[in-house]
ChimeraX commands (.cxc) that place a marker at each C-alpha (Angstrom):
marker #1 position -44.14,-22.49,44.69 radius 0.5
marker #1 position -45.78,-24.94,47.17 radius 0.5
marker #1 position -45.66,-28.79,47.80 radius 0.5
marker #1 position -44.18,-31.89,46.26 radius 0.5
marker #1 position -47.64,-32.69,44.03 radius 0.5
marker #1 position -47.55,-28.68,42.80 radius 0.5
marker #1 position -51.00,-28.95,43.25 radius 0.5
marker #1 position -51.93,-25.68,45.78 radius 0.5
marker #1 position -55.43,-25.84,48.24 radius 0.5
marker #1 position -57.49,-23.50,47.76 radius 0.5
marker #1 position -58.67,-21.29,51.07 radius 0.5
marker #1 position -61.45,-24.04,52.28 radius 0.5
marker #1 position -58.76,-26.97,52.16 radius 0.5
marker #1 position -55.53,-25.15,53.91 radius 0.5
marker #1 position -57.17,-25.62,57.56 radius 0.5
marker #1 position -57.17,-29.62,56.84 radius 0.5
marker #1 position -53.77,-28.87,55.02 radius 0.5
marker #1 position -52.12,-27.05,57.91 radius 0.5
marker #1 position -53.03,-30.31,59.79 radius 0.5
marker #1 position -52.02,-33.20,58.05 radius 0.5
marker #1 position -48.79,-31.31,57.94 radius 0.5
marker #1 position -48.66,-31.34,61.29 radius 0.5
marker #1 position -49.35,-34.49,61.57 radius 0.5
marker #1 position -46.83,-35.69,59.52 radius 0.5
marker #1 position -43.88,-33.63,61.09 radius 0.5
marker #1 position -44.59,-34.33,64.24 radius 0.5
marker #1 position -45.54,-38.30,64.17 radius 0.5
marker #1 position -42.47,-39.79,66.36 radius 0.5
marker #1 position -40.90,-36.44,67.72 radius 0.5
marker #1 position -41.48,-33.84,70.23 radius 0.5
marker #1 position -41.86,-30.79,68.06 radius 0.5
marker #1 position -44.31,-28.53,70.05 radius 0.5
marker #1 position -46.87,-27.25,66.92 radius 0.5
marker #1 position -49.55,-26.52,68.84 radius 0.5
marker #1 position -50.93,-23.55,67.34 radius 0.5
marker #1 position -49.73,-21.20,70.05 radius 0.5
marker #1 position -47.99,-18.11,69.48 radius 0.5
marker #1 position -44.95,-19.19,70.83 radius 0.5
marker #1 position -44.85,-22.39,68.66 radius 0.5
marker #1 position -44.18,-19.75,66.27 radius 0.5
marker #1 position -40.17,-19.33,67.38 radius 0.5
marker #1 position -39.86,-23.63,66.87 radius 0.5
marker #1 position -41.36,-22.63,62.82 radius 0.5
marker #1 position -38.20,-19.80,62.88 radius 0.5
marker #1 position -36.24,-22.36,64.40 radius 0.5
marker #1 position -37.30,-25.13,62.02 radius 0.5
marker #1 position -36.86,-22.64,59.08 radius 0.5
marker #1 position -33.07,-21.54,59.39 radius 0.5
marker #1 position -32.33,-25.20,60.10 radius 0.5
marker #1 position -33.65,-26.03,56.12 radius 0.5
marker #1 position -31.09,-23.14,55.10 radius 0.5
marker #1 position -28.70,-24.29,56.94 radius 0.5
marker #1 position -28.27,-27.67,56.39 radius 0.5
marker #1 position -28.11,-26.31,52.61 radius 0.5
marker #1 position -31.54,-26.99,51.25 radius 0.5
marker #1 position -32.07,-25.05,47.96 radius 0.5
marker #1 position -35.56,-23.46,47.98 radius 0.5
marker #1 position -37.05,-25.99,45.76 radius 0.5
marker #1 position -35.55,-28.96,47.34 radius 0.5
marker #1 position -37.47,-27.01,50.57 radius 0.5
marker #1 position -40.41,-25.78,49.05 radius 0.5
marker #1 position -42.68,-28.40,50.17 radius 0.5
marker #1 position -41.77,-27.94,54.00 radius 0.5
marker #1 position -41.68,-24.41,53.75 radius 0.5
marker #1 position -45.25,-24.54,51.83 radius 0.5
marker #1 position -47.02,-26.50,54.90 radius 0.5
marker #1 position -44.81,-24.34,57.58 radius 0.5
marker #1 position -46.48,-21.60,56.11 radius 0.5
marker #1 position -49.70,-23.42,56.45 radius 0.5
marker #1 position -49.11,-23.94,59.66 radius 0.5
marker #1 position -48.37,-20.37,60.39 radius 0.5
marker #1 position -51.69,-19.09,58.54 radius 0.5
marker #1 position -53.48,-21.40,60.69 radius 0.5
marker #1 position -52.12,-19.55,63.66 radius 0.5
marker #1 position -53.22,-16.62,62.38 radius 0.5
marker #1 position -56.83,-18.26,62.10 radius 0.5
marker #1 position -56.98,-19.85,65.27 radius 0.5
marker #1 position -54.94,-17.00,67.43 radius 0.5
marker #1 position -55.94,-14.06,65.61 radius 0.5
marker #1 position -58.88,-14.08,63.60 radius 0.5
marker #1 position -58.25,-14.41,60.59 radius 0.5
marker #1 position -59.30,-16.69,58.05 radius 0.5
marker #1 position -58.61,-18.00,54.77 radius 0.5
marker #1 position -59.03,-16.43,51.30 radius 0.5
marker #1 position -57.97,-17.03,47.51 radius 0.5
marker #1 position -56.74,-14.30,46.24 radius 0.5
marker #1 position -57.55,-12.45,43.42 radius 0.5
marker #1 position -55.69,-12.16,40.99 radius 0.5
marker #1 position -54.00,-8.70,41.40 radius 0.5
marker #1 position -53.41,-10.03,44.91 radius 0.5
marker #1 position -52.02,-13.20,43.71 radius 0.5
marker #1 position -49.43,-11.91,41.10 radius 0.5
marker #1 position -48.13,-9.24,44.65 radius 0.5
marker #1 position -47.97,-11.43,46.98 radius 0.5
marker #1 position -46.71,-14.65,44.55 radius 0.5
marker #1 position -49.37,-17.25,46.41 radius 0.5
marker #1 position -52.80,-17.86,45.55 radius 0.5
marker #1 position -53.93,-18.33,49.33 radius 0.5
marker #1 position -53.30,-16.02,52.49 radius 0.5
marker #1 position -55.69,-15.18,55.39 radius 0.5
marker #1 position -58.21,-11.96,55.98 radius 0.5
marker #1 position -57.87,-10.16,58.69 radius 0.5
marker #1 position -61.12,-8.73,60.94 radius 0.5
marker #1 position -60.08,-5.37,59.97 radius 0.5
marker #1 position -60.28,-6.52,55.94 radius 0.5
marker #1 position -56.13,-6.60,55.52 radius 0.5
marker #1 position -55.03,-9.50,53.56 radius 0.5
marker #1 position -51.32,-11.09,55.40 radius 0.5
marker #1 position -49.14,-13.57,53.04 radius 0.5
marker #1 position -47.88,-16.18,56.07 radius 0.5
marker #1 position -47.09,-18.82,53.21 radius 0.5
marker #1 position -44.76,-15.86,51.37 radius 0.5
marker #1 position -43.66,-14.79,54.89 radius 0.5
marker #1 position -41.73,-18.39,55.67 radius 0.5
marker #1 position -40.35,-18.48,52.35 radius 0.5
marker #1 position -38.66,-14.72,53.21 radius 0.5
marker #1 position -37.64,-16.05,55.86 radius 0.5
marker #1 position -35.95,-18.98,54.55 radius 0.5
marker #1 position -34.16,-16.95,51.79 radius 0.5
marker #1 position -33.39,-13.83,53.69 radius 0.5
marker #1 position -33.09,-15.14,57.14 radius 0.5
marker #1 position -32.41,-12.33,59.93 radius 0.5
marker #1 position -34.44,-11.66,63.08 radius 0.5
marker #1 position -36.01,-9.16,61.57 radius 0.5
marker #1 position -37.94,-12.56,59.50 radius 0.5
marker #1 position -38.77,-13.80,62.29 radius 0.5
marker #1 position -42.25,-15.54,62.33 radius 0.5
marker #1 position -43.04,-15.01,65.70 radius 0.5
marker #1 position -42.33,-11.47,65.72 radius 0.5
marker #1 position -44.69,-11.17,62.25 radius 0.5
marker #1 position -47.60,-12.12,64.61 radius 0.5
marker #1 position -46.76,-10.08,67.38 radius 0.5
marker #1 position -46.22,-6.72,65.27 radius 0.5
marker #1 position -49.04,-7.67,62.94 radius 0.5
marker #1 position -51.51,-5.26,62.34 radius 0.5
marker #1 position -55.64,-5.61,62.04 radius 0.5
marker #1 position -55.41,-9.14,64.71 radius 0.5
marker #1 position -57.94,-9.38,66.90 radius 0.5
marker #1 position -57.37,-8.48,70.12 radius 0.5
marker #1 position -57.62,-11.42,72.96 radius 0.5
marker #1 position -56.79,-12.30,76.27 radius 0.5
marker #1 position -55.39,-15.22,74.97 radius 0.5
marker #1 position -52.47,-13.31,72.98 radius 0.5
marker #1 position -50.91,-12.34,76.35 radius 0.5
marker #1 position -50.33,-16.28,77.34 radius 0.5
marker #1 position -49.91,-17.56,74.25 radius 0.5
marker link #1:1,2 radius 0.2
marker link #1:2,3 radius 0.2
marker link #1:3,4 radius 0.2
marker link #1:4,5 radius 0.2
marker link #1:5,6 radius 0.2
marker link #1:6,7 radius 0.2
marker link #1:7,8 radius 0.2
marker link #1:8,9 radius 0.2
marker link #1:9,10 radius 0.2
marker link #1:10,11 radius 0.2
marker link #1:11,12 radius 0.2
marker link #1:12,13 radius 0.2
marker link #1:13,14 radius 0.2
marker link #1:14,15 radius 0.2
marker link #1:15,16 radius 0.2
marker link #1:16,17 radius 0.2
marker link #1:17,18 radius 0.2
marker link #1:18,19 radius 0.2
marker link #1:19,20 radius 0.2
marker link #1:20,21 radius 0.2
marker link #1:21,22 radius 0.2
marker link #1:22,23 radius 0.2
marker link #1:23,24 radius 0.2
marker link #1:24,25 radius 0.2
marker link #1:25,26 radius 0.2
marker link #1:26,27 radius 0.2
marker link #1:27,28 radius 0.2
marker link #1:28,29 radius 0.2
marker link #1:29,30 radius 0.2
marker link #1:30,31 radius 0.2
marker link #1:31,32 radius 0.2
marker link #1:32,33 radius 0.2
marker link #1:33,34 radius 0.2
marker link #1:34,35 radius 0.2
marker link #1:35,36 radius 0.2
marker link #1:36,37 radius 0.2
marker link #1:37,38 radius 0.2
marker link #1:38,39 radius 0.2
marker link #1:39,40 radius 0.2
marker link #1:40,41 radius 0.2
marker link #1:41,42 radius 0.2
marker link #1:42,43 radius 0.2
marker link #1:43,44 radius 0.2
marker link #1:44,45 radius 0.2
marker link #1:45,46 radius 0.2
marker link #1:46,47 radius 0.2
marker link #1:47,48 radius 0.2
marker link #1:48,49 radius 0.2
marker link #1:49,50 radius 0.2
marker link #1:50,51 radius 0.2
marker link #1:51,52 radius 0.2
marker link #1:52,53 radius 0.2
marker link #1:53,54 radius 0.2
marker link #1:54,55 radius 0.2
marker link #1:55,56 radius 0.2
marker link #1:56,57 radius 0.2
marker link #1:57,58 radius 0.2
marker link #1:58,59 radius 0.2
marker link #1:59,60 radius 0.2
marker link #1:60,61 radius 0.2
marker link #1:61,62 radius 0.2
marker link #1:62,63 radius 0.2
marker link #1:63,64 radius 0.2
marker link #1:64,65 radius 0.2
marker link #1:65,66 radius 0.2
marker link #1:66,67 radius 0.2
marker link #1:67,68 radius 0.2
marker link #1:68,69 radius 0.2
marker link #1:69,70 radius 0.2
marker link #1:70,71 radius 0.2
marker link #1:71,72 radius 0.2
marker link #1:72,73 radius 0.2
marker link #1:73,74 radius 0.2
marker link #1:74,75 radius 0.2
marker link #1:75,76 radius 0.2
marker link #1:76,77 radius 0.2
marker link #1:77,78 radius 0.2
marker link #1:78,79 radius 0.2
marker link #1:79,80 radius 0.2
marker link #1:80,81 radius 0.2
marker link #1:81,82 radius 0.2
marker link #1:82,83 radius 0.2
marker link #1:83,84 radius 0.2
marker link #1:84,85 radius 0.2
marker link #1:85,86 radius 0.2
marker link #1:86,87 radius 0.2
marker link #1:87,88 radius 0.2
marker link #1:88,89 radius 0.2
marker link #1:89,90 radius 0.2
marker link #1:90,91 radius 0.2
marker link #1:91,92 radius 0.2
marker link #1:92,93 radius 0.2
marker link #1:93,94 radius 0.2
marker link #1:94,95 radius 0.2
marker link #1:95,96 radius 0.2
marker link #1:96,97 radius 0.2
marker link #1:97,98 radius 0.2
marker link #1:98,99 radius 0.2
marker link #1:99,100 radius 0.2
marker link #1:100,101 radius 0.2
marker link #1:101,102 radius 0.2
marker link #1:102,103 radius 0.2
marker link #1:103,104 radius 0.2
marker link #1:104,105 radius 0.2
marker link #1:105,106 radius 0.2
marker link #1:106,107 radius 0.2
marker link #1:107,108 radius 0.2
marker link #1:108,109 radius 0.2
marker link #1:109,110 radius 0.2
marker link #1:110,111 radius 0.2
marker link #1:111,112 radius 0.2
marker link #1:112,113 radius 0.2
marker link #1:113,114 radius 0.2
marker link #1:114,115 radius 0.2
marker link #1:115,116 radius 0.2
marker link #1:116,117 radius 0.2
marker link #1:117,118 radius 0.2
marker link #1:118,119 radius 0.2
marker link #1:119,120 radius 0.2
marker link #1:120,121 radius 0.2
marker link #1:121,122 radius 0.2
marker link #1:122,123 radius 0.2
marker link #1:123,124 radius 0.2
marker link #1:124,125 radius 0.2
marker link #1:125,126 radius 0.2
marker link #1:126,127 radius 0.2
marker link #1:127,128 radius 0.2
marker link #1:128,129 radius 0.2
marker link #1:129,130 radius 0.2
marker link #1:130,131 radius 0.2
marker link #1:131,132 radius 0.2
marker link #1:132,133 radius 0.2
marker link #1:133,134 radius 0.2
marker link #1:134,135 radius 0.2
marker link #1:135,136 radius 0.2
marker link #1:136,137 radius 0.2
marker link #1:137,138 radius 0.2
marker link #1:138,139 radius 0.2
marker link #1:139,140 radius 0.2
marker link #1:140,141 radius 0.2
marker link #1:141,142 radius 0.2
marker link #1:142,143 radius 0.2
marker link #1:143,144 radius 0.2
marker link #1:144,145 radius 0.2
marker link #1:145,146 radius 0.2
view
């Protein structure tokens, strides 16, 4: 399901989660995870690259566990979300014990959302566009120039 340890964060630890994974993808390159919307397209990009190059998904689970992290986090920081543990009814739907809350109340699954993408691939997986069609995100200035 999640990382190399198999140990998953719970909601309070997936901010500091989100980035140390960062961190650690982006020591010695120029990958542009900055939290912005549009760093959302290099996560799509950075998914279909794992498929790609022929990763299985447990061989990529631990990448595609902290991209989705990292794509929760967006949610947090861009759109006002934050983090929750689900329930249990909420964690056997959505397969993940940690998503983000909406300010209209709607739970999202980001961390599910990058592994769809990574097994179904598509534009229609895109990460980017899950932000920009998402529903219950509050509404900023920011979004426009993000």
């Amino acid at each position: 399901m999640g990382q190399s340890d198999k140990r998953i964060p719970s909601a309070k630890e997936m901010r500091r989660y989100a980035a140390a994974f960062v961190a650690r993808v982006t020591a010695g390159n120029r990958l542009p995870l900055d939290y912005s919307v549009a760093s959302l397209r290099v996560v799509d990009f950075m998914v279909d690259g794992l498929r790609k190059g022929g990763a299985d998904r447990e061989r990529a689970s631990g990448a595609l566990f902290g991209l989705g992290a990292y794509v929760g986090e967006v949610l947090v920081r861009r759109a006002g979300a934050v983090w929750v543990d689900f329930d249990a009814e909420q964690s056997a739907f959505f397969r993940q014990s940690v998503g983000v809350r909406m300010p209209d109340g709607r739970v999202w699954n980001p961390l599910g959302k990058v592994f769809n993408r990574f097994e179904l691939g598509g534009p229609e997986e895109s990460l980017q566009l899950f932000y920009l069609t998402l529903h219950g995100r509050a509404r900023r200035t920011a979004d426009a120039t993000c």
